[in-house]
Residue frames relative to the residue before (quaternion, step in Angstrom):
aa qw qx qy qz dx dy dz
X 1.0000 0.0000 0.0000 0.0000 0.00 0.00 0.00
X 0.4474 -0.7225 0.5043 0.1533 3.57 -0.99 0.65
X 0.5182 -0.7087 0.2919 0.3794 3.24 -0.78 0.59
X 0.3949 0.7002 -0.2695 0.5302 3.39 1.72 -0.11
X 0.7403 0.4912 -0.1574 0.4311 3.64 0.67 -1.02
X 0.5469 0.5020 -0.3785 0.5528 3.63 1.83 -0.06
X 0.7495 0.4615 -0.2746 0.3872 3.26 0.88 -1.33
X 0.1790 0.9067 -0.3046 0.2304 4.11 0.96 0.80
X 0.4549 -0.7533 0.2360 0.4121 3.05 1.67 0.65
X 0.5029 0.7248 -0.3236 0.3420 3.43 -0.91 0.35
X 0.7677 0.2813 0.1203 0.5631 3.08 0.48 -2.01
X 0.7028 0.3318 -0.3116 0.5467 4.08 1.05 0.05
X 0.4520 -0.6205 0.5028 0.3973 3.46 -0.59 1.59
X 0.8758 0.1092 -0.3079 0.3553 3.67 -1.67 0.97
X 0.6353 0.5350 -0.3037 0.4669 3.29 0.77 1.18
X 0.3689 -0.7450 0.4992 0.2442 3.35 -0.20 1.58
X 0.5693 -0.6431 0.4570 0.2312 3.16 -1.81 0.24
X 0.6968 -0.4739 0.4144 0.3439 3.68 -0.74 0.79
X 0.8441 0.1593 -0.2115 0.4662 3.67 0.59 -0.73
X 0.5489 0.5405 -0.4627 0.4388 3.62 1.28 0.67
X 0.4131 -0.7534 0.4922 0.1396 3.02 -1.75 0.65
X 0.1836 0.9367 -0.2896 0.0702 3.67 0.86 1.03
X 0.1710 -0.8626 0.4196 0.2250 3.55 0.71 1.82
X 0.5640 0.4827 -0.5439 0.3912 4.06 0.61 -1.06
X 0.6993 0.3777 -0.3945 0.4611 4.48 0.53 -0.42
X 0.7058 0.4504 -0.3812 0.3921 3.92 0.74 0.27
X 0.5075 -0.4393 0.5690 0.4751 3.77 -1.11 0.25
X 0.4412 -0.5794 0.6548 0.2024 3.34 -1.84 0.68
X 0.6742 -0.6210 0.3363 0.2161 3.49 -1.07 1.53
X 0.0804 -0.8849 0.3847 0.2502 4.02 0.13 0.77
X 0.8522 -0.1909 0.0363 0.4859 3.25 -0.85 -0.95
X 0.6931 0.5435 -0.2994 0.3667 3.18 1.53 -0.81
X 0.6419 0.3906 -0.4059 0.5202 3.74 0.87 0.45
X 0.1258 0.7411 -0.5526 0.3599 3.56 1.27 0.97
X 0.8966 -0.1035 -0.0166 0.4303 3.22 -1.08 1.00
X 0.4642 0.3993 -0.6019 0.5126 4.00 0.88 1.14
X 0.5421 -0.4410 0.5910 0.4030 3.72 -1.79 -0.04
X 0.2974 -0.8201 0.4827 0.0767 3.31 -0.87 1.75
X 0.4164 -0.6548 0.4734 0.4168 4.17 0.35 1.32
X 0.1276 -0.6634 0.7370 -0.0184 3.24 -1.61 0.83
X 0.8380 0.3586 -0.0589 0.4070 3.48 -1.90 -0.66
X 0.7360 -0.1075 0.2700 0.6115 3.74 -1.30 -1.54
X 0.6230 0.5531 -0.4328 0.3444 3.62 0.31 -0.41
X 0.7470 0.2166 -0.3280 0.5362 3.45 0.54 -0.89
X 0.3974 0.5995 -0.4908 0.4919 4.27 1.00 -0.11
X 0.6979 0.4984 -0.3858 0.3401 3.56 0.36 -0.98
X 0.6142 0.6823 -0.1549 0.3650 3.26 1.02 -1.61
X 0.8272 0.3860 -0.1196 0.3905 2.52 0.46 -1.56
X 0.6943 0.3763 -0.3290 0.5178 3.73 0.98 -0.33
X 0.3628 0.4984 -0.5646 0.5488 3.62 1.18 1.12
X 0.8538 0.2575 -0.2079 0.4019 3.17 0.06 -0.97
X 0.2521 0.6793 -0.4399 0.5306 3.21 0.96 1.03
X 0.7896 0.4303 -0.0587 0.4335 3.41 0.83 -1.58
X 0.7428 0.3062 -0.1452 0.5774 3.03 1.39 -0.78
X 0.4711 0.3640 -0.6160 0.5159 3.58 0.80 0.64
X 0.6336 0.4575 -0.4616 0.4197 4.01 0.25 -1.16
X 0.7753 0.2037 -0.3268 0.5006 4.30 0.35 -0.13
X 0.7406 0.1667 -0.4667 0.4538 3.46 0.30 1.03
X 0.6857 -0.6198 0.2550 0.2839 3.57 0.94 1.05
X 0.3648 0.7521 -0.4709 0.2821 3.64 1.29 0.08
X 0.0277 0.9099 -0.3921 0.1328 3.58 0.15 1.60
X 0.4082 -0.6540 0.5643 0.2953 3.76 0.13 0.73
X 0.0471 -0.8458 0.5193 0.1127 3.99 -0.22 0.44
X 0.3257 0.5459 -0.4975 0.5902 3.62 1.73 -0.41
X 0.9391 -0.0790 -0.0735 0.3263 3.79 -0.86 -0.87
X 0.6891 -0.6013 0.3170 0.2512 3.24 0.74 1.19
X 0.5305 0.4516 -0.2805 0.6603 3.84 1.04 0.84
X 0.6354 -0.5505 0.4719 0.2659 2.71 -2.17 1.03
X 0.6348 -0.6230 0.2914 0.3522 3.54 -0.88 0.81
X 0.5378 0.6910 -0.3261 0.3563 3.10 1.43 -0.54
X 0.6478 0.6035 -0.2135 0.4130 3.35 1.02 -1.05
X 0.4853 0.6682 -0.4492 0.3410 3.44 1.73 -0.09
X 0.4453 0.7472 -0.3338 0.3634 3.23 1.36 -1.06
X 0.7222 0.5043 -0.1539 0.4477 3.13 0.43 -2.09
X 0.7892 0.3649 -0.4019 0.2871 4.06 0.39 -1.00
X 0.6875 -0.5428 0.4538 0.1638 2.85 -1.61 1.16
X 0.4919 0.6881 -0.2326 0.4800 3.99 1.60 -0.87
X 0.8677 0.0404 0.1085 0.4835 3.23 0.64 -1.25
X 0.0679 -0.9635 0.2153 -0.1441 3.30 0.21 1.56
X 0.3978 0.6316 -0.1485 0.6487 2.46 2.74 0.14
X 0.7700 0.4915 -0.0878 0.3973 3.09 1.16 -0.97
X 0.6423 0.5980 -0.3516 0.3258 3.79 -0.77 0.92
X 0.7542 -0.2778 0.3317 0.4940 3.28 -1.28 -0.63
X 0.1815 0.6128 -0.7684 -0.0334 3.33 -1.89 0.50
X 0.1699 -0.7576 0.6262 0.0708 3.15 -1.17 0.94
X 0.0177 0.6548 -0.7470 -0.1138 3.56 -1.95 0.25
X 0.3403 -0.5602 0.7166 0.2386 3.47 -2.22 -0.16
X 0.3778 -0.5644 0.6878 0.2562 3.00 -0.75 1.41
X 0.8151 -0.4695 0.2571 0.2217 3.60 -2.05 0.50
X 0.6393 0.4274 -0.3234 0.5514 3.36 1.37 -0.71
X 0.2939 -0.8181 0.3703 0.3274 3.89 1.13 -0.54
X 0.4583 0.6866 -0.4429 0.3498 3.04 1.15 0.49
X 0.5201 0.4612 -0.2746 0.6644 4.00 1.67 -0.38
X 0.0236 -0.6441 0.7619 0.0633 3.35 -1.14 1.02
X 0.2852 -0.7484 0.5744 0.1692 3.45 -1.22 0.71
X 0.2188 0.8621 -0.4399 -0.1243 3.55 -0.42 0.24
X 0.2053 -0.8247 0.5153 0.1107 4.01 -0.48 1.05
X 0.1525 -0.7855 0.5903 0.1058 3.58 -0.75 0.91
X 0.3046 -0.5842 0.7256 0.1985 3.74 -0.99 0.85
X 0.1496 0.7219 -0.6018 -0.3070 3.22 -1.34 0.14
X 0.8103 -0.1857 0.0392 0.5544 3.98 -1.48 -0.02
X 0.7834 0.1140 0.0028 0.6110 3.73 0.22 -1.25
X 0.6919 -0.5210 0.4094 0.2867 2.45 -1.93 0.27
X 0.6566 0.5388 -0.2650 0.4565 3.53 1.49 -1.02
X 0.2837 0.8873 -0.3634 -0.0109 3.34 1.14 -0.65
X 0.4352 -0.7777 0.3010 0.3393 3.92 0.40 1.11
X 0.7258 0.5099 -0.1679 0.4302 3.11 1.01 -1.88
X 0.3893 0.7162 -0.5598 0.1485 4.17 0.92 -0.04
X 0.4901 0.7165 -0.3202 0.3794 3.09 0.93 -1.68
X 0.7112 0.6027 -0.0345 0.3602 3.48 -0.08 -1.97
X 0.7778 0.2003 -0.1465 0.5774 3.54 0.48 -1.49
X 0.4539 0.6854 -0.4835 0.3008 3.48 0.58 -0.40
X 0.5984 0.5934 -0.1970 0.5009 2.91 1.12 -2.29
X 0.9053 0.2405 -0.2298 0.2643 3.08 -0.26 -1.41
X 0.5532 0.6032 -0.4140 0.3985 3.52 1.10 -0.27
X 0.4946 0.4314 -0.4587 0.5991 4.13 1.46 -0.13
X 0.7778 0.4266 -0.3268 0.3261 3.14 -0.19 -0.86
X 0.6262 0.5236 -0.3832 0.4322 3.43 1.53 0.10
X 0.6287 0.4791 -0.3000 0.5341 3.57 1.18 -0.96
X 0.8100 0.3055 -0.2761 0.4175 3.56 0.49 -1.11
X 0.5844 0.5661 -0.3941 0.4275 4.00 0.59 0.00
X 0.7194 0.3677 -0.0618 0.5860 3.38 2.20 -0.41
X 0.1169 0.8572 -0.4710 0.1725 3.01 1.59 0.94
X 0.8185 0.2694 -0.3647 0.3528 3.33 0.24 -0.82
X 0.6256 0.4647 -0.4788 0.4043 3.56 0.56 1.19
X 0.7148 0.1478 -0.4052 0.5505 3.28 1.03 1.63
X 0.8157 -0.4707 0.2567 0.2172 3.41 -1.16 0.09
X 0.5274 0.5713 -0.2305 0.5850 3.14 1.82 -0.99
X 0.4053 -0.5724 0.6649 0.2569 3.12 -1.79 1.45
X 0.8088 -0.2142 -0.1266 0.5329 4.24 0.45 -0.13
X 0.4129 -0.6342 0.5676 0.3242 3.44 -1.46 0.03
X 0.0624 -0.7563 0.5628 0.3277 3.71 -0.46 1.08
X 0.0128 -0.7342 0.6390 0.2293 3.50 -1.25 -0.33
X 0.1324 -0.7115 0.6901 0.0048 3.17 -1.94 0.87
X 0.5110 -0.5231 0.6572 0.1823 3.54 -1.63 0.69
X 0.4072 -0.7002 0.5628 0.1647 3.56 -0.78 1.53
X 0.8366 -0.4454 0.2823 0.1483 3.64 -1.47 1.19
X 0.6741 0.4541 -0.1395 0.5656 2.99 1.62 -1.20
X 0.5077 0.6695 -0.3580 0.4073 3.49 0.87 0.41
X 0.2191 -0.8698 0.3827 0.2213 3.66 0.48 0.79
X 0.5529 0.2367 -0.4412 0.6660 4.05 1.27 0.99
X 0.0393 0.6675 -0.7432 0.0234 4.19 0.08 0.69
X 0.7230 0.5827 -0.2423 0.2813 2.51 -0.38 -2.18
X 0.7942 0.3675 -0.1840 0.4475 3.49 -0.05 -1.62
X 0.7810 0.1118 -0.3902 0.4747 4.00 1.10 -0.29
X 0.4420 0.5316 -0.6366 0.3416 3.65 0.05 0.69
X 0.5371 0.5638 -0.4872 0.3954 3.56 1.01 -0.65
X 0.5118 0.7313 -0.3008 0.3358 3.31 1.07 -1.23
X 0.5303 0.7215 -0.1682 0.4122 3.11 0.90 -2.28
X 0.9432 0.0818 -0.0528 0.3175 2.93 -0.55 -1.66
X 0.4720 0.5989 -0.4716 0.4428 3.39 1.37 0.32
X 0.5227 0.5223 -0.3705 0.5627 3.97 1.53 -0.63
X 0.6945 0.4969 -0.2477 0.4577 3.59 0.50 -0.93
X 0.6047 0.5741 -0.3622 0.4166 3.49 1.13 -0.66
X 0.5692 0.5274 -0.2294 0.5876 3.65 1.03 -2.11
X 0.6699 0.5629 -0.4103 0.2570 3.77 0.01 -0.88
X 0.6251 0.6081 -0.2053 0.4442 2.90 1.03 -2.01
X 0.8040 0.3271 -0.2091 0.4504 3.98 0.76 -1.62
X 0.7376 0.3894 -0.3822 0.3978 3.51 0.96 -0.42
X 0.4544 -0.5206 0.5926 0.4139 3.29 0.56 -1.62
X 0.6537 0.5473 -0.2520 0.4579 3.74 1.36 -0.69
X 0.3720 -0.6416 0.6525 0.1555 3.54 -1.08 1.17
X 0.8587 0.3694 -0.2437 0.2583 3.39 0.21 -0.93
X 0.6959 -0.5352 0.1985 0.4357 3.98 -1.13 1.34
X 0.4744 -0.6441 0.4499 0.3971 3.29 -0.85 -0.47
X 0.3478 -0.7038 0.2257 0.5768 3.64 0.20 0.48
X 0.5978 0.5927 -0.4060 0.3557 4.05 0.71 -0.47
X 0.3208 0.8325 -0.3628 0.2689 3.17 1.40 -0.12
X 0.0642 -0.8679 0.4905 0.0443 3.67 -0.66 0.99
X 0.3272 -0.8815 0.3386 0.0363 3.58 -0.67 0.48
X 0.0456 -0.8792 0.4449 0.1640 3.39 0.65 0.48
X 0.4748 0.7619 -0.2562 0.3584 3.38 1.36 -0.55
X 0.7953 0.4729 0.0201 0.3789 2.31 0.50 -2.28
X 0.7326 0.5040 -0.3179 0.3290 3.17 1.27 -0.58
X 0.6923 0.4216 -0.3539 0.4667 3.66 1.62 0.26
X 0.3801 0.6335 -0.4154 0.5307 3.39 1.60 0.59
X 0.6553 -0.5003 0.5015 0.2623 3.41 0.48 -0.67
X 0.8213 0.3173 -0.1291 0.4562 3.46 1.38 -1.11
X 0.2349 -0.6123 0.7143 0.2444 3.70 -0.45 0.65
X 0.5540 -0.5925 0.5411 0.2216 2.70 -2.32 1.12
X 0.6626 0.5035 -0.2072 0.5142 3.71 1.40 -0.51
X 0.2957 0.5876 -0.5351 0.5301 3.86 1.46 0.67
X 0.5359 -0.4716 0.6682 0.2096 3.22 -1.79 0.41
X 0.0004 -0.8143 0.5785 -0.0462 3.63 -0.42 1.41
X 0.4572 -0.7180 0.4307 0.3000 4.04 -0.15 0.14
X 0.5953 0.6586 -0.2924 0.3556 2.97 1.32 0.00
C-alpha cells in the first residue's frame, strides 16, 4: 500500500469519503462542462476514485498540501475547489475542469498538465477514447493554460502520446517554475 492509499478520504476528520457524493464540498460545473452530462451521485464517486489511483501511479501531487490532487475534491477546507466531470454525448470524451484554491494558484499550470497526462497516458484503465481537461476562468493564467490543454489534447488526439516533445517550449511554464522540457513524473 502506498503512502497515498491511507490518506483516501473518509478516515481524516474534514474529509469526505471516496464513495460519497458531496456537491455543497465541490466547485459548481462551469462553462466548460456546458452542454456534456455533468457525473453526479456513484458516477462521479466512481470516477473519481479511479482517478485517485491513477494520479497516486503517475505522481500527480498537490504540493501546497502534500496529497494526491485528487484528495482536493475530498477536503472539507476547500469546497470551491476540484474536479468536475461530464460525457460529451457520444461518451467516449470525458471532460474534466479543475478550480483551484485561488485564483493565483502557482501549481495550476503543472497539475493541469499532469492530471491529462494522467488519465490519458492510462487510457486503457477507463472507457474514454481521451480525457479533455481545462483550468476554470477564474484562474488569472486560463487562457494561456487551456491553450496549453488543448494543444496536449490536440498531439494526443493525432499521435496517441501524452508526453511533451523535447523542443517543446513554454511560456507558462516558464513563470511557474516548470519548463515544458524538465522531466515531470507525470
Amino acid at each position: 500500500m502506498s503512502f497515498l492509499s491511507g490518506l483516501r478520504g473518509g478516515t481524516d476528520v474534514g474529509f469526505d469519503g471516496y464513495d460519497e457524493f458531496v456537491p455543497d464540498h465541490l466547485p459548481e460545473p462551469g462553462p466548460f462542462l456546458t452542454d456534456a452530462d455533468v457525473l453526479t451521485g456513484t458516477d462521479h464517486a466512481a470516477l473519481h476514485r479511479l482517478t485517485m489511483d491513477l494520479f497516486d501511479e503517475r505522481g500527480v501531487y498537490d504540493m501546497t498540501f502534500g496529497y494526491n490532487l485528487a484528495q482536493l475534491n475530498l477536503d472539507q477546507r476547500h469546497p470551491d475547489s476540484g474536479f468536475r466531470y461530464a460525457r460529451e454525448a457520444d461518451g467516449k470524451v470525458l471532460r474534466a475542469a479543475f478550480t483551484p484554491t485561488t485564483e493565483f494558484c502557482p501549481q495550476s499550470d503543472t497539475l493541469t498538465v499532469g492530471a491529462f497526462r494522467a488519465w490519458n497516458g492510462l487510457s486503457d484503465r477507463h472507457e474514454y477514447d481521451v480525457v479533455r481537461v481545462r483550468v476554470d476562468a477564474m484562474h488569472h493564467q486560463s487562457e494561456a493554460i487551456n491553450e496549453r490543454l488543448r494543444d496536449l489534447e490536440a498531439r494526443y488526439r493525432e499521435t496517441g502520446a501524452v508526453d511533451p516533445d523535447e523542443h517543446e517550449t513554454d511560456a507558462v511554464g516558464s513563470e511557474t517554475g516548470v519548463d515544458a522540457t524538465d522531466d515531470v513524473p507525470f
